[in-house]
C-alpha positions as CSV (number, residue, x, y, z in Angstrom):
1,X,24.7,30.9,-100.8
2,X,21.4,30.0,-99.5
3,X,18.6,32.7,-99.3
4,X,19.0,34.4,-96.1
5,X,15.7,33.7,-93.8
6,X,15.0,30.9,-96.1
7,X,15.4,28.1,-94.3
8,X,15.1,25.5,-96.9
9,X,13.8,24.4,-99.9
10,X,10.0,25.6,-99.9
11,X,10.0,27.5,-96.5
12,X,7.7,30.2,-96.1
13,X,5.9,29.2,-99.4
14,X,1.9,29.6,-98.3
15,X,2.7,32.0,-95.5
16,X,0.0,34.8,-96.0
17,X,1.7,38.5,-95.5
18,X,4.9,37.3,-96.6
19,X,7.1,37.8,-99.7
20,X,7.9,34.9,-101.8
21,X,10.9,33.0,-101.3
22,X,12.8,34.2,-104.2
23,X,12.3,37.9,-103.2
24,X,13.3,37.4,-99.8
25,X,17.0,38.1,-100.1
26,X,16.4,41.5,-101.6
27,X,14.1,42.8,-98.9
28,X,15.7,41.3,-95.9
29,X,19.3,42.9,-97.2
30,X,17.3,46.4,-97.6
31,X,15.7,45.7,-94.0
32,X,19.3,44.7,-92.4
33,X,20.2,48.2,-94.3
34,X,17.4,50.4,-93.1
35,X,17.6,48.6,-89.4
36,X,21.8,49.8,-89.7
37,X,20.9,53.3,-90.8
38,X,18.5,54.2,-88.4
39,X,20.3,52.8,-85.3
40,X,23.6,55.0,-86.3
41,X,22.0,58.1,-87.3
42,X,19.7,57.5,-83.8
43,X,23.2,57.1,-81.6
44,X,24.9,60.1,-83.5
45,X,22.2,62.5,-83.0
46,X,21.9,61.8,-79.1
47,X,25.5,61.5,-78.7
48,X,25.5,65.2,-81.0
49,X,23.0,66.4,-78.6
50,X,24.9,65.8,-75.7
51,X,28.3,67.0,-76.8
52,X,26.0,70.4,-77.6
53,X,24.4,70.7,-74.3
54,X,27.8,69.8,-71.9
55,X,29.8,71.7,-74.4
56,X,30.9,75.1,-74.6
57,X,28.0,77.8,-75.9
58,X,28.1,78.9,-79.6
59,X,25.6,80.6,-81.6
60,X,24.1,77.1,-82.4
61,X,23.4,75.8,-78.8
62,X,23.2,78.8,-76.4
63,X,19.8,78.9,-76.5
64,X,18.6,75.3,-77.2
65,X,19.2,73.3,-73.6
66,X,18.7,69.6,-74.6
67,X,15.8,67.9,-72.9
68,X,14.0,64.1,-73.7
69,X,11.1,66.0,-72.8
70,X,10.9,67.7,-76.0
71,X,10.0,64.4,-77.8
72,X,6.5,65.0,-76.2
73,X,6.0,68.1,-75.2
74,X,6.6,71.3,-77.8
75,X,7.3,73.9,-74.8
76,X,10.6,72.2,-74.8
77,X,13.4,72.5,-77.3
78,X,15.9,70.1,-78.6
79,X,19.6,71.1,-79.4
80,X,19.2,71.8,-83.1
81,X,21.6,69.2,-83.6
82,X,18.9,66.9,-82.7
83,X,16.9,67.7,-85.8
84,X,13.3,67.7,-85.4
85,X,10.9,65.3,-83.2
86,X,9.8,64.8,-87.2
87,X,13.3,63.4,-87.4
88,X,12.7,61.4,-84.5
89,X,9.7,59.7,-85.2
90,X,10.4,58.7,-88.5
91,X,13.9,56.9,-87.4
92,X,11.6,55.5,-84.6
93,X,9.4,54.0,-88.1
94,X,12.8,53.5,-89.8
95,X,13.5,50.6,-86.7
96,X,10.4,49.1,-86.9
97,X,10.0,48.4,-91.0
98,X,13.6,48.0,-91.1
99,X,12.7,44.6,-88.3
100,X,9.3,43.7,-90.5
101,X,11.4,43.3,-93.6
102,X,14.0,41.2,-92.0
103,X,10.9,39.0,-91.4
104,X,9.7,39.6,-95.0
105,X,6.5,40.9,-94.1
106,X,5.2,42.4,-97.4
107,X,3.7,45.2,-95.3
108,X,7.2,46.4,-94.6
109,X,7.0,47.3,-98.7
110,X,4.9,50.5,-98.4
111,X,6.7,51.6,-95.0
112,X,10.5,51.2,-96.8
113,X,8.8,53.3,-99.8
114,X,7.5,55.8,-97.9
115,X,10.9,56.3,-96.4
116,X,12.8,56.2,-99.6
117,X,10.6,59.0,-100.7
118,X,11.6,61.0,-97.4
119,X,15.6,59.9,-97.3
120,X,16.0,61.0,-101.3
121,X,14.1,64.3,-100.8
122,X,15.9,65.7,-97.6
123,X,19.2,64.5,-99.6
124,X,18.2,66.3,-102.3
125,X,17.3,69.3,-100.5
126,X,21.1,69.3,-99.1
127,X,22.5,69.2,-102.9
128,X,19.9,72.1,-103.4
129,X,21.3,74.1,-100.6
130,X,25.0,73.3,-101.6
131,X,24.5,74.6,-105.1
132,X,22.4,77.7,-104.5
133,X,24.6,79.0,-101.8
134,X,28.4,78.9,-101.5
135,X,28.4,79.9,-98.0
136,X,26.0,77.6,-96.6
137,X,28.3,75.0,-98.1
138,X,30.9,76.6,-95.8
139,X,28.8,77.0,-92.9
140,X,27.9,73.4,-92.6
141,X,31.5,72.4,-92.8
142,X,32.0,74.5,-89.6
143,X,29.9,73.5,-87.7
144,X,31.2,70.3,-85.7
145,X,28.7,68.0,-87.0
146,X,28.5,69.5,-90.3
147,X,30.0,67.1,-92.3
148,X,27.9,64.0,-90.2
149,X,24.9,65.2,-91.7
150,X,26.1,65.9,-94.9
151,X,27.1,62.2,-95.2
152,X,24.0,61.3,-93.9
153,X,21.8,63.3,-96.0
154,X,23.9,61.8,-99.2
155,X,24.2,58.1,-98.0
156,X,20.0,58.1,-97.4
157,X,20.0,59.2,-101.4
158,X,21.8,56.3,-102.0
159,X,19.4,53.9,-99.5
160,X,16.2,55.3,-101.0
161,X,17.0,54.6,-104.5
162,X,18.1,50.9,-103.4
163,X,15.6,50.6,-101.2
164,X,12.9,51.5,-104.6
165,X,14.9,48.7,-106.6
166,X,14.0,45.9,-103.5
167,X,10.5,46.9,-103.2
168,X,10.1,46.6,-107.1
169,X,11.0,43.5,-106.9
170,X,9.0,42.0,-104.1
171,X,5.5,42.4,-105.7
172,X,4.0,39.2,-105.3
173,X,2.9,37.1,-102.2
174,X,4.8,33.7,-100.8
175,X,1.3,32.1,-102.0
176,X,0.7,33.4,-105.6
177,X,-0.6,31.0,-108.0
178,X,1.8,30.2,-110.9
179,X,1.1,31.0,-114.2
180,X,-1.8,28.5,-115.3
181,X,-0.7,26.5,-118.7
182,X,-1.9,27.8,-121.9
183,X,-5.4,26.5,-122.2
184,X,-6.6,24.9,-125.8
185,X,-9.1,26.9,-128.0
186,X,-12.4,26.2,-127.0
187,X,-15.4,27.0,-129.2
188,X,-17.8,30.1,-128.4
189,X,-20.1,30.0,-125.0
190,X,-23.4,28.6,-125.8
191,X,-26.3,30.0,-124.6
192,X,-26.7,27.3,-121.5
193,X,-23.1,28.2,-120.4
194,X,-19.8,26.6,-121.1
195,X,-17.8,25.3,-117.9
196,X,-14.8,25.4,-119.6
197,X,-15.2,29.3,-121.3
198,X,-13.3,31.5,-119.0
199,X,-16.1,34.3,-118.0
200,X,-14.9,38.2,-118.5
201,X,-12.0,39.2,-116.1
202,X,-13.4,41.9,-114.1
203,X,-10.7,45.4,-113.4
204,X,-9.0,45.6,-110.0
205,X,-11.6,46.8,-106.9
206,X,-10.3,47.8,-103.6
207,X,-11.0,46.4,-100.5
208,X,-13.4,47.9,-98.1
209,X,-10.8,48.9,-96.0
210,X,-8.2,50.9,-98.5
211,X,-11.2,52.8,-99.3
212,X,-11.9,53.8,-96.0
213,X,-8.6,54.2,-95.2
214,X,-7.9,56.4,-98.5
215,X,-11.1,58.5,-97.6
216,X,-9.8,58.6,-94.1
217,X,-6.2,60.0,-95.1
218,X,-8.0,62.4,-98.2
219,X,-9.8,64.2,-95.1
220,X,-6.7,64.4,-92.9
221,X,-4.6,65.8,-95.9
222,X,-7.5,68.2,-96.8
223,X,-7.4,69.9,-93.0
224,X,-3.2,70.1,-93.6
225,X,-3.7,71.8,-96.8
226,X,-6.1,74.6,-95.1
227,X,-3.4,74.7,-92.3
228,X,-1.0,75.3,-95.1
229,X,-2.6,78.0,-97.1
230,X,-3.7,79.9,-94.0
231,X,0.2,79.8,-92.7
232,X,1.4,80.6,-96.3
233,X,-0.9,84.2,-96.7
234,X,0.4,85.1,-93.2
235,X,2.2,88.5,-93.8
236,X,4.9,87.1,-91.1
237,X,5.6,83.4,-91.5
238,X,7.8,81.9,-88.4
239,X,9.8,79.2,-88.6
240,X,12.7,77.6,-87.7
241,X,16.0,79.4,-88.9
242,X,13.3,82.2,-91.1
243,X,14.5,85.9,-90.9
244,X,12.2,88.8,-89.7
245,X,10.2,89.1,-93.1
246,X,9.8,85.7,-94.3
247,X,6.7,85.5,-96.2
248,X,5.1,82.6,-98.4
249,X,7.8,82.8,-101.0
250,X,10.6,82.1,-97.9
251,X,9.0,79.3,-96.5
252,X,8.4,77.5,-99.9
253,X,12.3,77.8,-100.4
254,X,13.3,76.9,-96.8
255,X,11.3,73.6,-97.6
256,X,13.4,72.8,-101.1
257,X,16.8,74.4,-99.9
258,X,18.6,73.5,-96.9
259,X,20.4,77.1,-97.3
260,X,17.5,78.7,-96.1
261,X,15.9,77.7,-92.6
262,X,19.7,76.7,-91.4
263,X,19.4,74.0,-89.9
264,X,16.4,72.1,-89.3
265,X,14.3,70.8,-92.2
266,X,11.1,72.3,-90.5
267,X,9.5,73.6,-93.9
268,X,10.6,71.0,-95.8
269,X,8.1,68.8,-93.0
270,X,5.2,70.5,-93.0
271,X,5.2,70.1,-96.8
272,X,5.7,66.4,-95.9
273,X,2.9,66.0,-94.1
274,X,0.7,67.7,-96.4
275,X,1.7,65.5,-99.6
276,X,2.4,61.8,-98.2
277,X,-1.4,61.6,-97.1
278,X,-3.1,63.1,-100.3
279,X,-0.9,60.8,-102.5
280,X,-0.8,57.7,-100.3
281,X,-4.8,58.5,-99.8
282,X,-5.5,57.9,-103.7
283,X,-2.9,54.9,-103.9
284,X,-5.6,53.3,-100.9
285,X,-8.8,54.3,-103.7
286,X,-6.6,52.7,-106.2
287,X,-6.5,49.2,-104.3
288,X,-2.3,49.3,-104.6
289,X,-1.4,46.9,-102.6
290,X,2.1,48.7,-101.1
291,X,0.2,51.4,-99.9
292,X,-0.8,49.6,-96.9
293,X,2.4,49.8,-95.2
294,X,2.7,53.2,-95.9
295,X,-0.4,54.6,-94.6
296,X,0.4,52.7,-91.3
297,X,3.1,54.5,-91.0
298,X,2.3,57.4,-92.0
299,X,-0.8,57.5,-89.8
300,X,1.1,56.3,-86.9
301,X,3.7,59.2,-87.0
302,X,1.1,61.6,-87.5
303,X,-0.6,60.2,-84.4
304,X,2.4,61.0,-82.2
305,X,2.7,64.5,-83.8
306,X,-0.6,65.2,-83.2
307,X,-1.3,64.0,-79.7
308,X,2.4,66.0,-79.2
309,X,0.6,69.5,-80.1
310,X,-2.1,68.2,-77.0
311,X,0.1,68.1,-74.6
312,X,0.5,71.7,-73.2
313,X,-3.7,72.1,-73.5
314,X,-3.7,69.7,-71.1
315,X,-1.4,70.5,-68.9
316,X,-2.5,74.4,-69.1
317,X,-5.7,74.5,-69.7
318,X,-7.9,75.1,-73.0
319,X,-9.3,78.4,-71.8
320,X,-6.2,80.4,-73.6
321,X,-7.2,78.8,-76.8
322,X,-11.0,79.9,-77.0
323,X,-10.2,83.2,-77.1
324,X,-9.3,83.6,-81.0
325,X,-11.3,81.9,-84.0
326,X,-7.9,80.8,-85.3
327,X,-7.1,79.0,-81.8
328,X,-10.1,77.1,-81.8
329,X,-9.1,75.5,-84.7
330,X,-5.7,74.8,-83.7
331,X,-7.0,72.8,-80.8
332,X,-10.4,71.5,-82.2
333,X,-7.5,69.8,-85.8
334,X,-6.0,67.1,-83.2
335,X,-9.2,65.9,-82.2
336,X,-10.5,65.4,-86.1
337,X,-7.1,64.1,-87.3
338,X,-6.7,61.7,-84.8
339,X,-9.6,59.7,-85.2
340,X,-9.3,59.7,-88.4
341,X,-5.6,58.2,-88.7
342,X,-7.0,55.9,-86.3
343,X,-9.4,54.9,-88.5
344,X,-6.8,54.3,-90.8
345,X,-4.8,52.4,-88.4
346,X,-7.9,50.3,-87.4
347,X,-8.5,49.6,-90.8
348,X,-5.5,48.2,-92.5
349,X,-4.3,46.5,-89.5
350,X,-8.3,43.8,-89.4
351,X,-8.1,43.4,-93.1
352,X,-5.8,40.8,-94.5
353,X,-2.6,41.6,-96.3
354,X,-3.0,39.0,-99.4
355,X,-6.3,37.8,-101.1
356,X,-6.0,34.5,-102.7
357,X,-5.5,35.4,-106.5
358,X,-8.1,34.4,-109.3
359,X,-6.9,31.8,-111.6
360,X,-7.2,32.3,-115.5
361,X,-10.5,30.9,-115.6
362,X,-12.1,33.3,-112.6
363,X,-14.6,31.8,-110.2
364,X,-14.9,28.4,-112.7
365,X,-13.2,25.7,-112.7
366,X,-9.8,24.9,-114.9
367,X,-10.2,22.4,-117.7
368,X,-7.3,20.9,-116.4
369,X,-8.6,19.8,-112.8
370,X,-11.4,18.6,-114.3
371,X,-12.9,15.3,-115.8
372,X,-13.6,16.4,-119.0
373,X,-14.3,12.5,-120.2
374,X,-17.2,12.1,-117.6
């Protein structure tokens, strides 16, 4: 069968920003996947959302009236069957990678990573929460979309780890050099120089913009983890599905165990968002290559949640939040986070995707291209 997106011997060879030829196959079958996932889960989730809202009232939905509003504004609340706006926004990324992979766009890579890493751990959290509790296992079969998610939450285990095996093996660019021949002994460099002495091969440096980029996400993940260890030594902490005494300890398990914070993955989220950006921040310093497409993502999403949290400022007023030391910060963390993800943003998007690879003989010449008879 010919290579899907191919389109004949030697197409896209010298393409920058896309996978070889020979890789293609592998990442435009995980795109197709990704691209199938998202659209489903999307249409379930509204169509779940709706059935909630026109529906009779249980203890799930009577308070939770179902509004498109609440994608942008937090005042309002989704059904819970609509998961989170985190939920949203990263099925919204889902559909986009999932369309640059079909085009074999290496920067799809880092993206289809970064939502491996989330699919697997939000399946794993459901296992968690299936084996620590017996009656949460119950509980979700109930509940009429119970068993939807649950096949969700297991089939994205399943997506991740295929979805890993296709990005290992689309490493190289539709334009890397082939391996050079085996060059002949030559005797040591004289002191005058030696055209034909390959010079030392200098360690991997990253580009400009990974390391402004990595700096950029370092800082953003730095003002989460403050957020984080102020919410965590709260005496009360508040969230989604937490009883009247959830402390530190509560919140830490609602984040690893879907049998606690029933049933939004709020926790599990705000642990999220702290992580990805420290560790995708160092793979920037580190000058790996698939962390592009991951901080674009990443950075992206967190724009929309932060600009979110702006929303009833400015539609209220930001009097009510100079009245505490802790609001102040609250409202002062958009306005530092978003430049800097849009720094981010900025960054990785101007600088080019591949850099032309140096041969075995660095910056001089091959013997082999040259007239060594001369």
């Amino acid at each position: 069968m010919a290579v899907w997106g191919q389109g004949g011997a030697g197409a896209g060879q010298g393409i920058p920003g896309r996978v070889a030829p020979r890789d293609a196959p592998a990442l435009q079958w995980t795109g197709a996947a990704v691209l199938l996932y998202a659209l489903v889960a999307t249409v379930w989730i509204g169509y779940e959302a709706k059935e909630a809202t026109d529906g009779p009232s249980t203890s799930y939905t009577r308070y939770s009236g179902y509004s498109f509003k609440a994608l942008y504004d937090p005042r309002e609340s989704l059904t819970l069957v609509a998961q989170t706006h985190h939920d949203w926004a990263f099925l919204a990324a889902a559909l986009v990678v999932g369309a640059l992979a079909l085009g074999r766009r290496r920067v799809a890579r880092g993206g289809l990573a970064l939502l491996a890493a989330l699919l697997i751990c939000l399946g794993l959290r459901e296992v968690i929460g299936l084996m620590a509790s017996d009656e949460y296992g119950d509980l979700i079969t109930e509940i009429g979309y119970g068993k939807a998610l649950l096949t969700f939450r297991f089939t994205g285990i399943a997506l991740g780890c295929a979805i890993w095996a296709a990005v290992a093996r689309t490493r190289g660019p539709a334009h890397a050099t082939p391996p050079p021949m085996a060059a002949p002994a030559y005797p040591p460099r004289s002191p005058y120089g030696d055209l034909y002495t390959p010079p030392p091969v200098a360690g991997r440096r990253a580009r400009p913009a990974f390391v402004v980029s990595g700096v950029a996400l370092l800082l953003s993940g730095a003002i989460e983890v403050g957020w984080l260890i102020y919410t965590l030594t709260r005496d009360h902490i508040y969230f989604i599905g937490s009883g009247q005494d959830s402390d530190g300890g509560d919140f830490l398990r609602a984040a690893v165990d879907a049998s606690r914070g029933i049933p939004l993955p709020q926790a599990f989220y705000a642990l999220f968002l702290v992580a990805a950006p420290l560790l995708i921040g160092a793979l920037l310093l580190a000058g790996r290559p698939a962390a592009r497409g991951a901080a674009l993502a990443l950075a992206l999403a967190s724009i929309y949640f932060d600009v979110r949290t702006l929303v009833p400022a400015f539609d209220d007023g930001f009097d009510m939040y100079w009245d505490s030391t802790v609001g102040t910060l609250s409202i002062l963390t958009p306005f530092a986070t978003i430049p800097l993800q849009l720094v981010v943003v900025i960054a990785l998007l101007m600088t080019p995707e591949d850099r032309p690879l140096p041969g075995a003989y660095g910056d001089q010449p091959s013997p082999w291209g040259s007239n060594r008879h001369r």
